[in-house]
C-alpha positions as CSV (number, residue, x, y, z in Angstrom):
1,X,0.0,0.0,0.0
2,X,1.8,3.1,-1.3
3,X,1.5,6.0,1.3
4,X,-1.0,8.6,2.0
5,X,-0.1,11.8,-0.6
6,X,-3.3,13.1,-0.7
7,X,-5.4,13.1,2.7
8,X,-9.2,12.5,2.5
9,X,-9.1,16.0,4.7
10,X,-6.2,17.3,6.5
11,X,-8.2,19.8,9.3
12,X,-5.1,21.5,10.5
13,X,-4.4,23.0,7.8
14,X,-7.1,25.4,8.6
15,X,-5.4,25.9,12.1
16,X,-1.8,26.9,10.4
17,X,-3.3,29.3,8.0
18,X,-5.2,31.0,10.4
19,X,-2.8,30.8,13.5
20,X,-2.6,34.1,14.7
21,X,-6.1,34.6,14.7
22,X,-7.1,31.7,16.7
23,X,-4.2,31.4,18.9
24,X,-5.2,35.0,19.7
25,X,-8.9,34.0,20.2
26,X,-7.8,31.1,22.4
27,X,-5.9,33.2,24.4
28,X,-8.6,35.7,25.0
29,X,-10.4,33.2,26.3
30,X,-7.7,32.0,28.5
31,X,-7.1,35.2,30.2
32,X,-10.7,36.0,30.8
33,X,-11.5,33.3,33.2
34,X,-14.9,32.1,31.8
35,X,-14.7,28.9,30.4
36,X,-18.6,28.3,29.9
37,X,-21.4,30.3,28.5
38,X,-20.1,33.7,28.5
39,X,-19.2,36.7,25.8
40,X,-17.4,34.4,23.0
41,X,-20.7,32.1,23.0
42,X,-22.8,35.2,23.2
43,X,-20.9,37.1,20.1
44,X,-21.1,33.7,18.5
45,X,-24.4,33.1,18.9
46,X,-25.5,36.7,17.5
47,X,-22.7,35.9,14.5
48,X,-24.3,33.0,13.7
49,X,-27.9,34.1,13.5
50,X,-27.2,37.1,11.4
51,X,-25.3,35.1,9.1
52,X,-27.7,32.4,8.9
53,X,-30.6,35.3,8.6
54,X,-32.8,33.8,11.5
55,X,-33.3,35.7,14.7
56,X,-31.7,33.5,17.3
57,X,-29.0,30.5,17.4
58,X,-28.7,28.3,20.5
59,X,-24.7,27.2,21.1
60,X,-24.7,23.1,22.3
61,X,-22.9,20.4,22.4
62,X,-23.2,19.1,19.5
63,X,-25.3,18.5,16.3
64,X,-26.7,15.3,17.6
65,X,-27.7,17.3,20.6
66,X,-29.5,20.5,18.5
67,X,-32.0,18.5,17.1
68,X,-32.7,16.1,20.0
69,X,-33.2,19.7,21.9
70,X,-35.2,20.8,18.6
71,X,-37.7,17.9,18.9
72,X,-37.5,17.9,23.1
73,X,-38.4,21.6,22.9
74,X,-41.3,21.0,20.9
75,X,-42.0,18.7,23.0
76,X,-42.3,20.9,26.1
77,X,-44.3,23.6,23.7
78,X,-46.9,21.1,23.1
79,X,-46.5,20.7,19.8
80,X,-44.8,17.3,19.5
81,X,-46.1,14.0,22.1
82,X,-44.3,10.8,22.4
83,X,-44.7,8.3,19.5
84,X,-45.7,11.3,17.0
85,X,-44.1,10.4,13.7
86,X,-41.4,12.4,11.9
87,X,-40.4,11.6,8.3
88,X,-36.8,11.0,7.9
89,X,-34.8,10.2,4.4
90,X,-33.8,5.8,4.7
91,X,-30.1,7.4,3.6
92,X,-29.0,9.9,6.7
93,X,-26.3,9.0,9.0
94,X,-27.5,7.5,12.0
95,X,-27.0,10.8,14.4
96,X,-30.7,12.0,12.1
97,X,-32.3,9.1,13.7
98,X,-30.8,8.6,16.8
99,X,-32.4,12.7,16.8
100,X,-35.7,11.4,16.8
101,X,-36.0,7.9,18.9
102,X,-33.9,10.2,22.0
103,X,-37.0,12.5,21.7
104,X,-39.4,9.9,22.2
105,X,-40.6,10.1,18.9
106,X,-41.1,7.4,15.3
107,X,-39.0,7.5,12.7
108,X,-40.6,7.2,9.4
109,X,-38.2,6.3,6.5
110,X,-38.5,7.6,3.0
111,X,-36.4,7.2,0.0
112,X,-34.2,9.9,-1.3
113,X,-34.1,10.8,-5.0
114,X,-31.0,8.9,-6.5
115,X,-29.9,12.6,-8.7
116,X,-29.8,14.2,-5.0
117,X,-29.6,12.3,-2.5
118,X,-32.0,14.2,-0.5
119,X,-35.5,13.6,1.1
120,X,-37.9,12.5,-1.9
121,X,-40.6,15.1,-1.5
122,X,-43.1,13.4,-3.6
123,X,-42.0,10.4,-1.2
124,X,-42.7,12.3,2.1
125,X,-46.6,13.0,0.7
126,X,-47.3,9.4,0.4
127,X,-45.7,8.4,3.8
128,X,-47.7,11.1,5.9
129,X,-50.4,9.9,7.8
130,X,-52.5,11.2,10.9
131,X,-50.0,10.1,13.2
132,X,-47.8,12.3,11.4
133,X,-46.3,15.5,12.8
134,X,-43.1,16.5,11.3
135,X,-40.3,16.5,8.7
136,X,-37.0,16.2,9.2
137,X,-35.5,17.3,6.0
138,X,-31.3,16.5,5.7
139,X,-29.0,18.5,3.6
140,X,-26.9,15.5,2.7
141,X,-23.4,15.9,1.7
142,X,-24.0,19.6,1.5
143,X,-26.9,20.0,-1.3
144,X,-29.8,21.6,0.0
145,X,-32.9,19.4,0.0
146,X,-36.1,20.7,-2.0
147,X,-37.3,22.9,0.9
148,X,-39.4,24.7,-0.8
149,X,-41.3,21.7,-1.9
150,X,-41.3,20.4,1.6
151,X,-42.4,23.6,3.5
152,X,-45.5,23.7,1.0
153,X,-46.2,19.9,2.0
154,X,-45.5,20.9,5.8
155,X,-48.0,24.0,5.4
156,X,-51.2,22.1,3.8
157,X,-50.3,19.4,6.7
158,X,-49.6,21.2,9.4
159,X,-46.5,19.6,10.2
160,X,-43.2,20.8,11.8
161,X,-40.5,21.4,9.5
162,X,-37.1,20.6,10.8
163,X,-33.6,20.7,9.0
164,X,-30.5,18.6,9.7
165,X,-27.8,21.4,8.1
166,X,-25.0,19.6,9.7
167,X,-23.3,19.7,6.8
168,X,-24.9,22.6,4.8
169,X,-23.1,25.5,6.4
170,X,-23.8,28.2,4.0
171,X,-25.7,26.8,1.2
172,X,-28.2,29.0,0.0
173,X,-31.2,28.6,-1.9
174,X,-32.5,30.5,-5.0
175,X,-34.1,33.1,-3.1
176,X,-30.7,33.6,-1.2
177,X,-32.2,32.0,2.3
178,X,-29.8,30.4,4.1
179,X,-29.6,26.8,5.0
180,X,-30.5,27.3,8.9
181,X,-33.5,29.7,8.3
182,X,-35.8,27.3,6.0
183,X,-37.9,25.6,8.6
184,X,-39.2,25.8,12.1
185,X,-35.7,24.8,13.5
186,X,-32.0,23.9,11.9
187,X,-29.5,21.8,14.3
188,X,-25.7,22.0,12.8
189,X,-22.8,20.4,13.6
190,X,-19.4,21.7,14.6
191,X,-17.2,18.6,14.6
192,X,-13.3,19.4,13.1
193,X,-14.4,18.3,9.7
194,X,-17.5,20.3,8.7
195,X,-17.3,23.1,6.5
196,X,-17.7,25.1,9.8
197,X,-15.3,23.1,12.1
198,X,-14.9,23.6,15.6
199,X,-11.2,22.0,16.9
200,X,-13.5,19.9,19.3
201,X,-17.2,19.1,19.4
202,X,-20.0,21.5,19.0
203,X,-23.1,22.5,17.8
204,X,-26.0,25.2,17.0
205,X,-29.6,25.4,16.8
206,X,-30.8,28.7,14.6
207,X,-34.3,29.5,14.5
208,X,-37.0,32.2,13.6
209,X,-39.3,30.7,16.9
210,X,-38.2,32.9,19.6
211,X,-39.9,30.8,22.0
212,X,-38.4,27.5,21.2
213,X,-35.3,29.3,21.2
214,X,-36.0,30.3,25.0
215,X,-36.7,26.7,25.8
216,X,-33.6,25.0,24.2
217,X,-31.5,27.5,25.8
218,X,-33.2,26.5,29.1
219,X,-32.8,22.9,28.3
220,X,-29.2,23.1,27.7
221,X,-28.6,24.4,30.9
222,X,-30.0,21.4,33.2
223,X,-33.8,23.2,32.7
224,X,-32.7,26.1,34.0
225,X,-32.2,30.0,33.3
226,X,-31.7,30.8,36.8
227,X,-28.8,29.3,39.0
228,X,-30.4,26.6,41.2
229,X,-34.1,27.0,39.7
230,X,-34.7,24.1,37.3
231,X,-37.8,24.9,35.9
232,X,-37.7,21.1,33.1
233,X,-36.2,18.2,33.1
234,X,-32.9,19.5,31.1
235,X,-29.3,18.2,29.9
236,X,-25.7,19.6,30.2
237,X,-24.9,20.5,26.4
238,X,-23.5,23.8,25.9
239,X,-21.0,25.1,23.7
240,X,-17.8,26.3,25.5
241,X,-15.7,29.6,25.2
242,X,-13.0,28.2,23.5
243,X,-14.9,26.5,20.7
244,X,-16.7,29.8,19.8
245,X,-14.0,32.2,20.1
246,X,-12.5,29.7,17.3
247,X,-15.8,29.2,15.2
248,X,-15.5,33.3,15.1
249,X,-12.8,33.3,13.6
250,X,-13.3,30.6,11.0
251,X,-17.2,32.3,10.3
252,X,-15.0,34.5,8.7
253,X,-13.6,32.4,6.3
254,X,-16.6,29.9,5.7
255,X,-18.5,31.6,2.3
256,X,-14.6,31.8,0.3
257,X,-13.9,28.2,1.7
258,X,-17.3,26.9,0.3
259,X,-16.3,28.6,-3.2
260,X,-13.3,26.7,-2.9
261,X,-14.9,23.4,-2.7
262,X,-17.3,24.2,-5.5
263,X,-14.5,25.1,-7.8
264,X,-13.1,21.3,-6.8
265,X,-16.4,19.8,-7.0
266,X,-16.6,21.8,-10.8
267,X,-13.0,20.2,-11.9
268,X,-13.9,16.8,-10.9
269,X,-17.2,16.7,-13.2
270,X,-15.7,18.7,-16.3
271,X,-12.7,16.6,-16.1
272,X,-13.4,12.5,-14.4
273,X,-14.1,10.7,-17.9
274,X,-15.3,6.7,-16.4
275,X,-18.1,5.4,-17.0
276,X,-18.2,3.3,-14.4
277,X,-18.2,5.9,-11.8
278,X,-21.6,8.1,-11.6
279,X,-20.9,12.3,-10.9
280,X,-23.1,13.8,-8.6
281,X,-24.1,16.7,-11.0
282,X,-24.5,15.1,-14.4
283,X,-25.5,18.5,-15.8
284,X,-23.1,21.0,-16.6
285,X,-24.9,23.9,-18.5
286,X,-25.2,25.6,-15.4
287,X,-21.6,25.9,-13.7
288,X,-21.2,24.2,-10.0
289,X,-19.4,27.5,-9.1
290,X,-22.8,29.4,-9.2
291,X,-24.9,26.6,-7.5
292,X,-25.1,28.1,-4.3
293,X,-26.8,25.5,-2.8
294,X,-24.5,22.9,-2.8
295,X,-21.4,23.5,-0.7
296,X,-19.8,19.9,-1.2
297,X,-19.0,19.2,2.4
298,X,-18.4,15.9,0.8
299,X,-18.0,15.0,-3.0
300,X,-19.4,11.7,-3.6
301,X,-19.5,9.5,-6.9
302,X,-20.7,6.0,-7.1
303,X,-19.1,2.8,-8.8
304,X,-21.1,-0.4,-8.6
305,X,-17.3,-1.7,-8.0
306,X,-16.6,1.1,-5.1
307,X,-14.7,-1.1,-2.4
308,X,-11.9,-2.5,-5.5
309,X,-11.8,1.4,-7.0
310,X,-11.7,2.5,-3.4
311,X,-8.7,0.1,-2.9
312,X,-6.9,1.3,-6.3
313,X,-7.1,5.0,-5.2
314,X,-5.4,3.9,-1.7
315,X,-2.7,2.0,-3.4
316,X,-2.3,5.3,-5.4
317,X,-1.9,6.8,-2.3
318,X,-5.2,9.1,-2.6
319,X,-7.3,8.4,0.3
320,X,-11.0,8.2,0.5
321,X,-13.9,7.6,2.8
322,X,-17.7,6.1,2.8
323,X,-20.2,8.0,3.3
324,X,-22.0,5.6,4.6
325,X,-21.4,2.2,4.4
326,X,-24.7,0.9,6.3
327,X,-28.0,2.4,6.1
328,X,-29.4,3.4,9.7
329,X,-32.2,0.5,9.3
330,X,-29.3,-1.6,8.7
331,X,-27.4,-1.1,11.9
332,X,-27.7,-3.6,14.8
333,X,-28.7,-0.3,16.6
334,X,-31.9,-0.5,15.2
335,X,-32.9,-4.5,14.4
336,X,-36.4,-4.3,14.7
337,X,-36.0,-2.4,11.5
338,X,-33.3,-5.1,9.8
339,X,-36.0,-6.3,7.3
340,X,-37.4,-2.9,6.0
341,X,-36.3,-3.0,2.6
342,X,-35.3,0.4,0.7
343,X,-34.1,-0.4,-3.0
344,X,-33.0,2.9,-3.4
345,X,-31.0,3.8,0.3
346,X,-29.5,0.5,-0.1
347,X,-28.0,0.9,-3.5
348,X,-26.2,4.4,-2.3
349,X,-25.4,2.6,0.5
350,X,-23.7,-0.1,-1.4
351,X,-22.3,2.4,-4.5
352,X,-21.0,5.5,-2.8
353,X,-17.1,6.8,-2.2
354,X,-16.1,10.7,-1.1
355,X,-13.3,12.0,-2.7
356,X,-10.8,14.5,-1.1
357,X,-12.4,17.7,-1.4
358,X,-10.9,20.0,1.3
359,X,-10.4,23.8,0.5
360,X,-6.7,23.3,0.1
361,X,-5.9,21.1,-2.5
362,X,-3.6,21.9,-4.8
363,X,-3.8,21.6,-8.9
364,X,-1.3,19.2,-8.5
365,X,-3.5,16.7,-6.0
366,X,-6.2,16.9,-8.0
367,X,-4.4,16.4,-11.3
368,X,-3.4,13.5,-9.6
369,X,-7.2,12.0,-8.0
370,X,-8.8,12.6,-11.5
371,X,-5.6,10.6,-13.4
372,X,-6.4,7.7,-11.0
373,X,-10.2,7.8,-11.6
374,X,-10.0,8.2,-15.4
375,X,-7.4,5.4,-15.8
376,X,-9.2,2.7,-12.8
């Protein structure tokens, strides 16, 4: 096995090209003396919303923990019960599940569209049912899902409209509305290799609801928002000092960053000539740079011989990853829903590789992943 030249995503180069700023964040953080829940969180917080364009975000723990404090919060508003369905795509990552059975609430699977990846909408009609209360729409790999298709469906049935934009920071739709402001409630994810990483974990919850923003903030905090008065039945997930006072800094940076991996994503798909491997835009009249609602958190093509091309690019010494290998109704996790069958998740499942996509690959590196791909 020839060694690792090209990293799937090395995350400190961030860190080294932005050095002084954070170090200098860190160490304002440092010297203050308040570690938890103070100015940097606050700034971030009031960063975040604006850019977003919602009127409040929530720092927590992580993304996992936004939207199980997006569906508990709804919960303690009334407008969510235990066992109420939310419809989920078959294809998320498990963390989009895990969301919903934490909340006391049903999972209802729908296939994806194979072009996108994302929530079928014409799917999520025929799945909705009186036990139905909300969607739970993921921006998978980046791409915006069909939101408004799926806030028109949530509208005629009044249902909750909830994104997973853990990895859509910055994607915008046609009418230049943020991921993060196109439903009720958006949880996002910090972890080191999103778009927006933090160098730990972390989350956010932006929303438009100022009072489910006044209950997740409470709910964070044990149930309380007053020292010693616990007012529900809350957690401990807050986003520290440290973490914002670095996501501040790298806010800065996320919109030229996401241009960045457009660009990439546009190179790969004028230039990978196999027809055994399957693009993720197939159409090029209109140019990936000005598709602002994809930000290619990951690249992904599929082969129906992934795990031997997968092998020939690590041999090459280009490394890549799986996103995912096993479908959540897959997992051992989740048996009582081994023998659901989705034709469509499955075959994603079964098909898909990411290629190395980070904002700082050079000409060279790519050169080199698209040689490898054209002659596998």
């Amino acid at each position: 096995m020839a060694e690792i030249k090209i990293p799937f995503l090395d995350v400190g180069v961030t860190y080294r090209e932005l050095k002084p700023e954070i170090d200098e964040a860190i160490q304002r953080v440092l010297n203050s003396g308040w570690y938890i829940l103070g100015k940097e969180v606050e700034a971030f917080e009031s960063e975040f919303a604006e850019y977003c364009g919602t009127k409040n975000c929530i720092g927590v723990g992580t993304g996992l923990d936004a939207l199980i404090l997006i569906f508990r919060a709804f919960k303690e508003l009334g407008k969510l019960n235990d066992g109420d369905g939310i419809i989920v795509p078959a294809n998320t990552y498990i963390a989009s599940i895990l969301s919903i059975t934490e909340a006391g609430l049903t999972p209802v699977f729908v296939e994806p569209g194979l072009e996108t990846y994302n929530i079928d909408p014409d799917e999520v009609e025929k799945a909705i049912t009186p036990n139905t209360k909300g969607i739970l729409a993921v921006h998978l790999y980046g791409q915006l899902a069909e939101m408004k298709k799926l806030r028109r469906i949530a509208k005629e049935n009044d249902l909750l409209l909830i994104e997973d934009a853990a990895q859509a920071h910055g994607a915008i739709d046609r009418d230049s509305n943020k991921a993060g402001s196109l439903g009720d409630a958006a949880g996002f994810s910090f972890y080191p290799g999103k778009n927006l990483g933090a160098f730990g974990d972390g989350g956010a919850v932006t929303t438009n609801d100022s009072d489910l923003a006044k209950v997740i903030a409470t709910l964070r905090n044990y149930g309380s928002n007053e020292k010693y008065c616990n007012n529900m039945k809350g957690v401990n997930s807050r986003l520290d000092e440290l973490q914002a006072a670095i996501l501040r800094v790298k806010l800065k940076y996320l919109d030229e960053q996401n241009q960045q991996r457009r660009n990439i994503a546009q190179y790969y798909c004028e230039n990978i000539k196999n027809k055994e491997i399957v693009l993720p835009i197939q159409n090029l009249e209109l140019k990936i740079q000005n598709c602002k609602n994809h930000v290619f958190h990951q690249f992904v093509i599929r082969s129906k011989h992934r795990n031997q091309l997968k092998e020939k690019l690590e041999k090459a010494g280009i490394q890549t990853m799986i996103h995912y290998p096993v479908p959540p109704h897959k997992q051992n996790a989740f048996k009582e829903w081994n023998y659901f069958s989705f034709p469509i998740t499955e075959k994603i499942h079964e098909e898909v590789l990411s290629l190395p996509i980070g904002p700082h690959l050079s000409g060279e590196q790519l050169q080199k992943v698209v040689k490898s791909l054209n002659n596998s």
